[in-house]
Structures are given as structure tokens and as C-alpha cells.
C-alpha positions as semicolon CSV with decimal commas, in nm:
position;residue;x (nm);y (nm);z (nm)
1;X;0,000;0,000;0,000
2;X;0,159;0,363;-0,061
3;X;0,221;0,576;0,151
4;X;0,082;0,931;0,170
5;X;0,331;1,169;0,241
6;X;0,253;1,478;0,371
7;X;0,280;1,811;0,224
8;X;0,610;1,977;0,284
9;X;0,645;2,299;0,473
10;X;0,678;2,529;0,153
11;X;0,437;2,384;-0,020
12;X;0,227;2,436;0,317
13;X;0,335;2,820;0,286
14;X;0,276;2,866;-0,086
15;X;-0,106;2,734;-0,031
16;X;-0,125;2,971;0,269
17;X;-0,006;3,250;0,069
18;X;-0,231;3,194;-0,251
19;X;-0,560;3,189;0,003
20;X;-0,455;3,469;0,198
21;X;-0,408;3,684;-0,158
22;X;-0,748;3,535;-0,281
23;X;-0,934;3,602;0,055
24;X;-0,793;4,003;0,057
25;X;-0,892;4,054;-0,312
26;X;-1,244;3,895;-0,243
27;X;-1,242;4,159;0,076
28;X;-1,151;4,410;-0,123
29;X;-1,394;4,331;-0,438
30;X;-1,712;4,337;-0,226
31;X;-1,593;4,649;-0,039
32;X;-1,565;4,838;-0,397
33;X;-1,920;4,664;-0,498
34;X;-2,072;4,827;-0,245
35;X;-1,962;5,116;-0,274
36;X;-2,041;5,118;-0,609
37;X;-2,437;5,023;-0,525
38;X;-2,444;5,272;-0,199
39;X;-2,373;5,545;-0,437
40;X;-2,587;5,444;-0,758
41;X;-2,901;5,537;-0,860
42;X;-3,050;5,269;-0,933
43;X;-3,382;5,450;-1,022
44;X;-3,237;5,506;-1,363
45;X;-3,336;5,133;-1,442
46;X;-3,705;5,206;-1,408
47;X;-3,771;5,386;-1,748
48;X;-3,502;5,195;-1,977
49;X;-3,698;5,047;-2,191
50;X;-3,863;5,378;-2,293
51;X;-3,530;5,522;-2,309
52;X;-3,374;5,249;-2,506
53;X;-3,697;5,278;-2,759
54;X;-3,636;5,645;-2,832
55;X;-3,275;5,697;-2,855
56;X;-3,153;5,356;-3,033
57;X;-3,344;5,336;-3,354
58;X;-3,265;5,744;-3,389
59;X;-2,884;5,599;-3,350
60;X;-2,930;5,355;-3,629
61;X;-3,067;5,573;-3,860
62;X;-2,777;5,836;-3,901
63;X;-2,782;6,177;-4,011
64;X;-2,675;6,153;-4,366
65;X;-2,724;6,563;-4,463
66;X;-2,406;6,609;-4,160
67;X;-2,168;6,368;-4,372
68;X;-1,928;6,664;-4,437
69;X;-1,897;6,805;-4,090
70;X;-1,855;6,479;-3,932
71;X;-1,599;6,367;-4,157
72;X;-1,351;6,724;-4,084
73;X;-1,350;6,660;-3,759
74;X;-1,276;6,292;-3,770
75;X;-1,002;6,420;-4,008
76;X;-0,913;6,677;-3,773
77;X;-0,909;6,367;-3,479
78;X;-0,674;6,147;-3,709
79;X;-0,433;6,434;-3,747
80;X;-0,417;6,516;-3,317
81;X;-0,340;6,132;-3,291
82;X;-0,086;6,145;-3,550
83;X;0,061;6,465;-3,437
84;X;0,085;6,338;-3,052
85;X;0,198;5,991;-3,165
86;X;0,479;6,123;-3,348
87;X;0,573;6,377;-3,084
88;X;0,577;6,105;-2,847
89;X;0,776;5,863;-3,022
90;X;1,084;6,120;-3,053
91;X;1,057;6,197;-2,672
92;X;1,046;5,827;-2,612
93;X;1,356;5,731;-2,755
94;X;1,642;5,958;-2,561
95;X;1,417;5,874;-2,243
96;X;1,398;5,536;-2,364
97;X;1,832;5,503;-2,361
98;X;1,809;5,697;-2,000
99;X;1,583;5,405;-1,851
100;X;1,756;5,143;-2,011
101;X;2,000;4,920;-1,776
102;X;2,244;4,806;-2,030
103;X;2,292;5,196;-2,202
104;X;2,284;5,384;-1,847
105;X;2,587;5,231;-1,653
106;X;2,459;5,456;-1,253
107;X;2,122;5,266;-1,090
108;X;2,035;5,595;-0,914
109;X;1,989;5,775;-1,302
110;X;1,865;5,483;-1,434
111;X;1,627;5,448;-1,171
112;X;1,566;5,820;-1,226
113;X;1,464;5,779;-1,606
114;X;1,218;5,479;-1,517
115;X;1,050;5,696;-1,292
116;X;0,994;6,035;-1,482
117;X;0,811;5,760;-1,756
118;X;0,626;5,663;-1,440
119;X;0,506;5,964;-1,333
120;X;0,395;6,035;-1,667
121;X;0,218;5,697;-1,704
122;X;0,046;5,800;-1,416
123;X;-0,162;6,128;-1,598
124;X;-0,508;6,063;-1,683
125;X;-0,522;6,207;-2,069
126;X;-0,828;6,435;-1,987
127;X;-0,721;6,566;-1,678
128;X;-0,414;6,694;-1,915
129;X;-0,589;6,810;-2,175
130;X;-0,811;7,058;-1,916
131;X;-0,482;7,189;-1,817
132;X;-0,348;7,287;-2,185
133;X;-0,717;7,374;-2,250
134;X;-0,671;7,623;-1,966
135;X;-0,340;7,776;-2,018
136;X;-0,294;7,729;-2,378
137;X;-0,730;7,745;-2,492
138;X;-0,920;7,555;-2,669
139;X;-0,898;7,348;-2,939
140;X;-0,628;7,046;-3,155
141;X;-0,354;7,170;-3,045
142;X;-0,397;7,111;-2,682
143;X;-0,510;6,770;-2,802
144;X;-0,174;6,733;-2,970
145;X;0,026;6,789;-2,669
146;X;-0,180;6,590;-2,461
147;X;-0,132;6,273;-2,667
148;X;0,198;6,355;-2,684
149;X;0,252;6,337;-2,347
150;X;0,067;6,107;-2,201
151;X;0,172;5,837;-2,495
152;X;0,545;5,881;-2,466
153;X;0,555;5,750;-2,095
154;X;0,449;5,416;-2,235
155;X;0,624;5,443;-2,504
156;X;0,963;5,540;-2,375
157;X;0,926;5,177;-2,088
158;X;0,865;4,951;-2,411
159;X;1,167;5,124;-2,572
160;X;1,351;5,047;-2,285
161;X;1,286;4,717;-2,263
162;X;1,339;4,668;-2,635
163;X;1,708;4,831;-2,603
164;X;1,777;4,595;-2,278
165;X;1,717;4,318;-2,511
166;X;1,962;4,414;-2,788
167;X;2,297;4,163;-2,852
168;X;2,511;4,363;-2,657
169;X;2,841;4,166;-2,876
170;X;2,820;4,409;-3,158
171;X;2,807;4,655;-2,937
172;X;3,158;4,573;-2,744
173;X;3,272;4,426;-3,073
174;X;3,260;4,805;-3,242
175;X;3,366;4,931;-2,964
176;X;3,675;4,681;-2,968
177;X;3,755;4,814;-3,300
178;X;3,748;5,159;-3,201
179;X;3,400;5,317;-3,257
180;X;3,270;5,617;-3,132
181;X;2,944;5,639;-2,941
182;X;2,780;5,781;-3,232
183;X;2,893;5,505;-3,485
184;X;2,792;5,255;-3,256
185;X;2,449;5,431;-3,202
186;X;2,413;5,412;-3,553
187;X;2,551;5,095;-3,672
188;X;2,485;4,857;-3,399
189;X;2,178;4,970;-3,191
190;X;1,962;5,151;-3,420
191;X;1,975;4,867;-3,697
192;X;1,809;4,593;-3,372
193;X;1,584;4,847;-3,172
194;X;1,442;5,059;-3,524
195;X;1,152;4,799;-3,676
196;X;1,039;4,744;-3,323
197;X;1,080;5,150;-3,206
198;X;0,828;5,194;-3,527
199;X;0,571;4,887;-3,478
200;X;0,523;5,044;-3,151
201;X;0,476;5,354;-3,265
202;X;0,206;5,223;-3,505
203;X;0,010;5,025;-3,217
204;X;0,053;5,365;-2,985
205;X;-0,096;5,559;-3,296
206;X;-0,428;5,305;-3,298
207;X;-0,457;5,354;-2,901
208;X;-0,443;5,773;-2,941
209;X;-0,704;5,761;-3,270
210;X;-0,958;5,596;-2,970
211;X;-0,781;5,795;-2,737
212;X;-0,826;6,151;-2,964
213;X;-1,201;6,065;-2,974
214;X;-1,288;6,192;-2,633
215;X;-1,086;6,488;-2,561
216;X;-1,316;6,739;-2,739
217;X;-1,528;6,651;-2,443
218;X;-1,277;6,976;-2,251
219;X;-1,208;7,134;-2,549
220;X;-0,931;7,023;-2,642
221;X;-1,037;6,936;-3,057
222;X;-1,144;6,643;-3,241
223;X;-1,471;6,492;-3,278
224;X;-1,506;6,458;-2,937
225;X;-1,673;6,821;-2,961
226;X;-1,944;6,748;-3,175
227;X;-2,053;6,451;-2,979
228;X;-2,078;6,659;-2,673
229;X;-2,333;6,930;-2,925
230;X;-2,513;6,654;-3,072
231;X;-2,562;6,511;-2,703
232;X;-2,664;6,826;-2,541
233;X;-2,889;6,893;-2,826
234;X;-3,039;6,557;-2,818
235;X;-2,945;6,542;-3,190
236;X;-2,920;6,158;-3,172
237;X;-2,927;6,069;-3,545
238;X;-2,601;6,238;-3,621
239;X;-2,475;6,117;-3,313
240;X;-2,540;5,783;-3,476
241;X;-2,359;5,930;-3,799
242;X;-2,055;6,030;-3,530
243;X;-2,037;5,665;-3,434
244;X;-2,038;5,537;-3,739
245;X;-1,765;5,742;-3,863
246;X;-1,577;5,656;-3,558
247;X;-1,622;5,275;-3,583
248;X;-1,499;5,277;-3,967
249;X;-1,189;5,450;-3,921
250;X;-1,097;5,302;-3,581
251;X;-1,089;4,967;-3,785
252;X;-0,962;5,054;-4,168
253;X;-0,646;5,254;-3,931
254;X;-0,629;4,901;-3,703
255;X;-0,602;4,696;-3,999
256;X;-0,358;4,864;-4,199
257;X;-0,155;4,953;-3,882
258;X;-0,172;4,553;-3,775
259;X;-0,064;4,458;-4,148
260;X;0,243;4,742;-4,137
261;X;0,315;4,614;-3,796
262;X;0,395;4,221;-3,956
263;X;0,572;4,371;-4,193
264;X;0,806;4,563;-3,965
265;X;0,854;4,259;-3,739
């Protein structure tokens, strides 16, 4: 007959540990929950059906006759996205070398260059944009600078990580031969870390277009305007038309981005 062992001790711990984590995150779930339902309305739920009935067929049967407007500002919210995206990317990649273990030799920068990306990670995109809305007014360009700058704190940490990963051999190989920091920039690190710097670029570009969409809600340009005047004027068919204009480009930009992406990679 076999014998049944008994578990060993950190085996014993590592159960302890994974129940202890699940019982604190089912604490802290039904402490959120509730605050979540203390604070709701849940009245709102009593006339949804007639709500549903009179704004979603209006949605579904767009505002052809607005066509032209819509389709400048989506224009206007492709070029913010680009703008930002490519304003981001260029701050990325000298921040990108600063965090970066292998090209920054002193933990206390390095550790200095992961945290400014951190800090900017940490900057909700609309609570940016009504800052540059306020000092700089209304309209794309404070868009522009807030994609910028919230995107290039993400940004800059993949960058990072992609130059961390780079064969460091050529590297000390050029610099054997007697290469200068620039040559070796140039020759060695640019040709590994470039297709990836730009299919990142690409896939930070499709986040900002979704991104661009909603910061006309504080001014700051884009479409995002005329969804707040077609909401406040209850103008639900070219809201629809919004939508729809929203939901094509989002995808023909995803698509060709994901197919320039393979490419790249």
C-alpha cells in the first residue's frame, strides 16, 4: 500500500499564501461593490426600456445631410493622434536610452529615467488636456500635446525594454575596433531596436485615434466636440452618424496599422 506523504512545509506556505491573496482581493472586491451600489441610482433602471426605444433606432438611422462636418472633424481627430503619436515617439527614444540598464551604466539615473516615464504613465489624458485647454485654450492643439505626453511615458518603458534586449556583442565588438558612441548608435543599436521602435509607434498611434475621440469633451479638438453638441442637443441621429464614422476608421487605421506592424517585425 503507498504511503501518503505529507505536504512539505513550503508547499504548506505557498497554499497559505495563494488563500490569503485570494481572501484580501475577495475583501476588497465586495468592499468596492458596495460602494459602487451605496452610491448608484438605481432608479435610472425604471424607465429603460422607454429610453432604449427612443434613442436607439434614432442611432441607427444616421444623419446623412451632416456627412461633411462629421468627416472634418474625424479628419481633424486622425491628425491630433498622428501629431501626438509622433511627438511622443521622438521623446520616447532619448528617455527610452536613460531608462535602459544596459545603455545607463549609474542605478540611481537609471532608476531616475524609469520613474519620470512613471510619473507620466500615471496622468489621466483628460485631466491633461483641461490643463493645456486652460493655459494654452481651446482646441487640436492642446489635443496634440496631450497625446503627446501622455503616450510617450508608455512608449519610452517599451523602448527600454526593447534596447535591454539588444545583442550587446556588436556593441563591445565596435567598440573593440574603435568606434565612437555615435557610430555605434548608428551601426549597432539603431539597426536591432528601429523595426520594433516603429511597430510600436504604429500600435501607440491606434490607441491615441480611440484615445483623440474623447478629448473634445474639454475642449481640447477632435470629434469629441461634436458629440458633446449633438448630445446636449439631443441630436441623436447624427450622433449615430458620429459613431459610425468613428467605428470605420478606428478599424480601416487598425487593420492597416496591424498589417504594417507584420511587416516591420
Amino acid at each position: 500500500m503507498a504511503q501518503i506523504l505529507p505536504p512539505k512545509p513550503h508547499e504548506k506556505k505557498k497554499r497559505v499564501r495563494n488563500w490569503s491573496i485570494f481572501v484580501i482581493l475577495a475583501v476588497i472586491y465586495v468592499w468596492a461593490f458596495k460602494g459602487v451600489y451605496d452610491r448608484s441610482d438605481w432608479s435610472i433602471f425604471n424607465n429603460l426600456g422607454e429610453k432604449f426605444n427612443r434613442v436607439i433606432p434614432k442611432l441607427f438611422n444616421p444623419d446623412w445631410s451632416q456627412t461633411e462636418k462629421v468627416w472634418e472633424y474625424i479628419i481633424e481627430t486622425v491628425f491630433i493622434a498622428y501629431a501626438g503619436t509622433l511627438i511622443a515617439a521622438i521623446l520616447a527614444v532619448p528617455f527610452g536610452f536613460w531608462a535602459a540598464k544596459n545603455m545607463v551604466k549609474s542605478p540611481i539615473w537609471n532608476t531616475l529615467g524609469k520613474w519620470v516615464l512613471i510619473l507620466d504613465r500615471t496622468f489621466p489624458e483628460l485631466i491633461l488636456a483641461i490643463l493645456f485647454v486652460i493655459t494654452i485654450g481651446p482646441g487640436p492643439f492642446a489635443g496634440v500635446l496631450t497625446i503627446g505626453l501622455t503616450a510617450f511615458g508608455m512608449l519610452g518603458k517599451l523602448y527600454a525594454e526593447i534596447i535591454e534586449s539588444i545583442d550587446m556583442k556588436v556593441v563591445e565588438a565596435m567598440e573593440a575596433n574603435g568606434a565612437n558612441k555615435m557610430q555605434i548608435l548608428f551601426y549597432a543599436i539603431f539597426p536591432q531596436v528601429l523595426p520594433e521602435f516603429l511597430s510600436f509607434a504604429l500600435y501607440r498611434f491606434e490607441i491615441d485615434i480611440r484615445a483623440s475621440t474623447i478629448l473634445g469633451l474639454v475642449g481640447a479638438g477632435g470629434i469629441g466636440t461634436l458629440i458633446v453638441i449633438a448630445a446636449a442637443n439631443r441630436n441623436w441621429e447624427q450622433l449615430g452618424l458620429i459613431l459610425l464614422g468613428i467605428i470605420v476608421v478606428v478599424s480601416v487605421i487598425d487593420f492597416a496599422s496591424t498589417k504594417i506592424r507584420k511587416r516591420l517585425v
